[in-house]
N, C-alpha and C positions, 0 to 999 in steps of 0.2 A: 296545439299538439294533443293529440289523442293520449289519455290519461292509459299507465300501462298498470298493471300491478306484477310483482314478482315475489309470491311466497315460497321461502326456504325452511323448512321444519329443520331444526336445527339440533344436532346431540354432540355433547363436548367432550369429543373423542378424539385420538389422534388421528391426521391427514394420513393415510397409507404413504405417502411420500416421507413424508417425517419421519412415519416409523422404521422404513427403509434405512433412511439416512442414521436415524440415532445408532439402530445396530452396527455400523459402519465403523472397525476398528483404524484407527489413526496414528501414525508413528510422531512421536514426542517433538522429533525435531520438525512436522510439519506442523505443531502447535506453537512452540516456543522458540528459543535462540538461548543461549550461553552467555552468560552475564561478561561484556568485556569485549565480544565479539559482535562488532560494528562495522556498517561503513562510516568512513571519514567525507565529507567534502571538503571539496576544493574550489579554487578561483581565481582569477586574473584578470588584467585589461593590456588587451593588446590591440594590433591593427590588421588587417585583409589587405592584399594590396593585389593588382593586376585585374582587379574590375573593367568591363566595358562600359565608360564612364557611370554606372549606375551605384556609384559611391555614395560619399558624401559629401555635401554642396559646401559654400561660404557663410551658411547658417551655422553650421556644426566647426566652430573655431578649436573648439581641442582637438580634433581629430587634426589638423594643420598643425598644430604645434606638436603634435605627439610626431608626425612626421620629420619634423624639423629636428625635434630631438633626437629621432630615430637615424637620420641623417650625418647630424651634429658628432653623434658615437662615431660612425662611421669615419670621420675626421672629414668629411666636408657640410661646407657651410655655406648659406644662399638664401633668403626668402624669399622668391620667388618659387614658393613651392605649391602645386595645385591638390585638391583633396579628390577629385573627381571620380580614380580612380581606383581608390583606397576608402576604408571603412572603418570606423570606431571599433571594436566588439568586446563583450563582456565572457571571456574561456570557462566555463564549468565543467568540474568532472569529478567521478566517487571516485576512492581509495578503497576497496576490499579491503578485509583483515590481512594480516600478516604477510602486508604487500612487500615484495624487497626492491632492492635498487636493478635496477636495469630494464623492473616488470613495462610491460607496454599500456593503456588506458585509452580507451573512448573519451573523447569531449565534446561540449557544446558549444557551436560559437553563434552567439546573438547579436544581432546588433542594436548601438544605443544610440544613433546616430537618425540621421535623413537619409540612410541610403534607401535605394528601391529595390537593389536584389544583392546577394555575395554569391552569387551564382558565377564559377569560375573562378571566387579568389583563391587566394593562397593566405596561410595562418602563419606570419611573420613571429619566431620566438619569443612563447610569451611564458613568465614563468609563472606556474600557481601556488596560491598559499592556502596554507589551513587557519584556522579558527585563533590557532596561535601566533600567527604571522611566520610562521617558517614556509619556506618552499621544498616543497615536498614532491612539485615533480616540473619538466617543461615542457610545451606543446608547442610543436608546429604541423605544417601541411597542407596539403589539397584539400579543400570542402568538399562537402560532399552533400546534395541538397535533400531534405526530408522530406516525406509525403505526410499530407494530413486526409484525414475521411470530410465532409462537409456531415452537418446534423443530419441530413436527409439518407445516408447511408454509403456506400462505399462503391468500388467500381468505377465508373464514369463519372461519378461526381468528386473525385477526389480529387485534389489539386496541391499546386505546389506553395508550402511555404519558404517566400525567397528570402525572408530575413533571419532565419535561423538554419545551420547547417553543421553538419558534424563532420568530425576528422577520425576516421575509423585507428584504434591505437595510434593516435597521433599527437601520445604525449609518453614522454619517459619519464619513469620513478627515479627522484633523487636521494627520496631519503626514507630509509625502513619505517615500519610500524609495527611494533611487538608488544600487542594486545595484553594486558595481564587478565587472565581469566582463572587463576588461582590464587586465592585470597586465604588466609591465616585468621583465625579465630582462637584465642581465648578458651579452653574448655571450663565448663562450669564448676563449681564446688562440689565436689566429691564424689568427680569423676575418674577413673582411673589415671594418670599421670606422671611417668616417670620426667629426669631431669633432661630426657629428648623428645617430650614429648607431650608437653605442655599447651601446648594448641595444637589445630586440627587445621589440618590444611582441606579447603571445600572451592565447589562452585557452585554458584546460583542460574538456577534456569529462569529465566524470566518470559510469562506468557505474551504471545503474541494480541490476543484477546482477550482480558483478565474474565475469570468466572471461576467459583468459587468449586463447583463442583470439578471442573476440569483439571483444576489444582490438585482435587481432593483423588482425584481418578489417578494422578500422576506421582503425585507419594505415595500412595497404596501398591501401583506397581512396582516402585522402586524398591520400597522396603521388601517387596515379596522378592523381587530377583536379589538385592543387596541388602538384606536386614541389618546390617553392620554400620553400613551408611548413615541409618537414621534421619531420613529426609522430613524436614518441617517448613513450613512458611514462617517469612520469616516477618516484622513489621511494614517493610515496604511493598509486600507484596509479591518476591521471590520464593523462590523455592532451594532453601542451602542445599545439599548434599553432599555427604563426607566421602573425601577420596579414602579409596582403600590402598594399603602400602602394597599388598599381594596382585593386584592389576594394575598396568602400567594407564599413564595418564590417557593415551589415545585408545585404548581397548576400553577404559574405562567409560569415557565420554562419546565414544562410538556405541557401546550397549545401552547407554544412559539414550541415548536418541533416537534408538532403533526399536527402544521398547512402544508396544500397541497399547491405546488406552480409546475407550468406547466413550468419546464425550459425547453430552449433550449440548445441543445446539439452542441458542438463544430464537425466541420465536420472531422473526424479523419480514418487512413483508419492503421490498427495494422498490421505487417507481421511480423512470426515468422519463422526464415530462415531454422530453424532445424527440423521442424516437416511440414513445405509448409502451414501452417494457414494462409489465409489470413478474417482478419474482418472489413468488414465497420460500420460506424455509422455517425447519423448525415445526414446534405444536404452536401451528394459526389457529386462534379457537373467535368466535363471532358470537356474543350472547345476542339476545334478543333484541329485538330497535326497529326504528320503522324509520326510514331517510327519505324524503320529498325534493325533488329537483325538477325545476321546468317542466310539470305536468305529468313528470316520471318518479311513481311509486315505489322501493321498494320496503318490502315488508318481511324482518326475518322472527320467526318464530322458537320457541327454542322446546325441545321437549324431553330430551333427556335419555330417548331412547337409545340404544346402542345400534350401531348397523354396521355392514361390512362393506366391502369396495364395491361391490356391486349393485347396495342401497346410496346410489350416491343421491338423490332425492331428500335422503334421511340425515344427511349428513351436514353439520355446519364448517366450511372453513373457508378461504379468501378464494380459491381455487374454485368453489362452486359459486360462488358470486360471482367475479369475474366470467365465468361461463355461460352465467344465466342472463345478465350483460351483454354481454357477447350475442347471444341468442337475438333478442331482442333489438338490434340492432344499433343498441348505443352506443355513445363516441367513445372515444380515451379520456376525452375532456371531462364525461360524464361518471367515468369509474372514480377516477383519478378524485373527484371531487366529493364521491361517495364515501372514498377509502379514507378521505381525512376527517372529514363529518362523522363516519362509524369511530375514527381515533379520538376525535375532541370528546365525543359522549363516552367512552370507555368502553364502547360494544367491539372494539376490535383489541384484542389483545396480544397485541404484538407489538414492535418499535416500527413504526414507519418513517422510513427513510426517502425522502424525494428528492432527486437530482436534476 
C-alpha cells in the first residue's frame, strides 16, 4: 500500500458544533426526573396457545404440564395432552408512575421454549408481579409480531422476529402505585421553627447524567426564580429543594421543570462498529500524535493558533479527522482503529464510546 501522509495543524479551540450546542438552553425536566417518580417493572410466565403447530415440541416438558394444569383449573383432567400448538412464554411490562386500577399497559411476550414462531397466538391470562411479589396487573391477548432492522440497515432487509411479540394494552392494572415524591426533613439548628413547623417538606431532582456543572447550573436557577427554596446538593448526589407553602405542589414542580439551564456537555465521540457511525459531541479537542496503520500515516500537529469556521485546515477536532479520512479513501475499519490509538495515547480527549 502506497504510504499516505495526513497533516492537521491543530489549535485547541471549540468545534463550531459544540459551541452551537453548548449555547443551547435546556428545560430541567429534559435533564433530570423527580426523586420517587419511576417506572416499575413487571413479569410473568404464562402460555400462547392456538399456534400453527409451530409451538413447543416434547423437548420443552413444562410447557405440557403448565397445559395440564391450565386444564386441570378448568375442572378437566386427561394426559394426553399435546404442546404443539401452544408455547411457554415469559409476559413483561413497565408500570408508569401513578398508574391506577383499570389503566391499560403494553407487554412483551417471549418465548423460553423450542417454539419456532407465536405468530398467530393468543396470550392465555397471565398475571404479573413486581419486585415485591404482588400482582399488579393481568395480561392477555392477540400477539402481535415485531419488526427488527438486520445490522446492514433497514427497508428490505428487515425481517420478522417470530419468537418475541407484543399485545398492544393487553394487560389491566390491578393495583395502584402512589409514588412518594415528598419527603420531610429535619431543619437544622437554628433555623427558624415554630411547633408546625419543624421540618421542611422537599423534593429531590435527581440528574439523568450526573455532572457537576449541570447541577451547579440547576440550583443557580432555582434559587434565582425560588430563592426561598434554598436548593443544595445533597450527599447522594441529588438536588433537595424546599417546597414553598404559597405555590401549590403541581405549579410548584411544573416551574421547577420547565425552568432553562445552558448545560455543558461532556466531550464524547460514539462509534458504532457495525453500521461505520461515527458522532462527535461536546469540546473534541486532538493534541498533537502521529498514528501509523498499514502503510497509512497520520500525522496531527498542534499549533495553537486560533481560526474560525472557515480555517477549518487550522483547526483540530475528531470531525476534521474523520474528514480528511474520508478524503483519502480510508475504511471505517481504518478510523475507527485510529480513534482508539489517538484515546490509548491521551491525544484524543474525549470519552470514546464503541458499540
Amino acid at each position: 500500500m502506497k504510504k499516505t501522509g495526513i497533516i492537521i495543524a491543530a489549535a485547541l479551540i471549540l468545534m463550531p458544533l459544540a459551541e452551537a450546542a453548548a449555547g443551547v438552553s435546556v428545560r430541567v425536566k429534559d435533564l433530570s426526573f423527580i426523586d420517587g417518580l419511576k417506572e416499575n417493572q413487571v413479569y410473568g410466565y404464562g402460555l400462547v396457545v392456538g399456534l400453527q403447530g409451530t409451538g413447543d415440541t416434547k423437548k420443552s416438558p413444562l410447557t405440557r404440564t403448565s397445559l395440564q394444569n391450565l386444564l386441570k383449573n378448568l375442572g378437566m383432567e386427561g394426559d394426553d395432552v399435546t404442546s404443539v400448538n401452544t408455547a411457554a412464554v415469559l409476559v413483561t411490562a413497565k408500570l408508569p408512575p401513578f398508574v391506577r386500577i383499570g389503566d391499560r399497559i403494553d407487554v412483551t411476550v417471549s418465548s423460553i421454549g423450542d417454539a419456532k414462531s407465536l405468530e398467530g397466538g393468543i396470550l392465555i391470562q397471565t398475571p404479573l408481579r413486581g419486585a415485591d411479589n404482588e400482582i399488579y396487573a393481568a395480561a392477555q391477548g392477540t400477539l402481535s409480531m415485531q419488526r427488527s432492522g438486520s445490522a446492514g440497515g433497514y427497508g428490505a432487509n428487515r425481517r420478522n422476529v417470530r419468537t418475541v411479540a407484543m399485545v398492544n394494552n393487553g394487560a389491566v392494572v390491578e393495583r395502584e402505585i402512589d409514588p412518594t415524591i415528598v419527603f420531610e426533613m429535619k431543619r437544622a439548628a437554628g433555623e427558624t421553627a415554630g411547633t408546625d413547623a419543624e421540618k421542611d417538606k422537599m423534593i429531590f431532582v435527581v440528574l439523568k447524567d450526573w455532572d457537576y456543572s449541570v447541577a451547579d447550573a440547576i440550583i443557580k436557577a432555582v434559587t434565582a426564580k425560588y430563592p426561598e427554596s434554598r436548593p443544595w446538593m445533597t450527599m447522594g448526589g441529588k438536588i433537595g429543594i424546599r417546597l414553598i407553602e404559597s405555590v401549590s405542589l403541581p405549579e410548584f414542580i411544573s416551574s421547577i421543570e420547565n425552568i432553562e439551564v445552558t448545560p455543558v456537555y461532556r466531550a464524547r465521540v460514539v462509534v458504532n462498529e457495525r453500521d461505520g457511525t461515527i458522532v462527535t459531541g461536546g469540546d473534541v479537542k486532538i493534541s498533537a500524535a502521529m498514528v501509523s496503520r498499514e502503510g497509512m500515516t497520520v500525522e496531527i500537529k498542534e499549533t495553537g493558533k486560533k481560526a474560525s469556521a472557515s480555517e477549518v485546515k487550522d483547526t483540530a477536532s475528531v470531525s476534521d479527522l474523520v474528514d480528511s479520512m474520508n478524503a483519502i479513501g480510508a475504511t471505517t475499519a481504518d478510523i475507527i482503529a485510529i480513534l482508539k490509538a489517538l484515546e490509548a495515547s491521551g491525544a484524543l480527549h474525549a470519552e470514546l464510546i464503541v458499540r
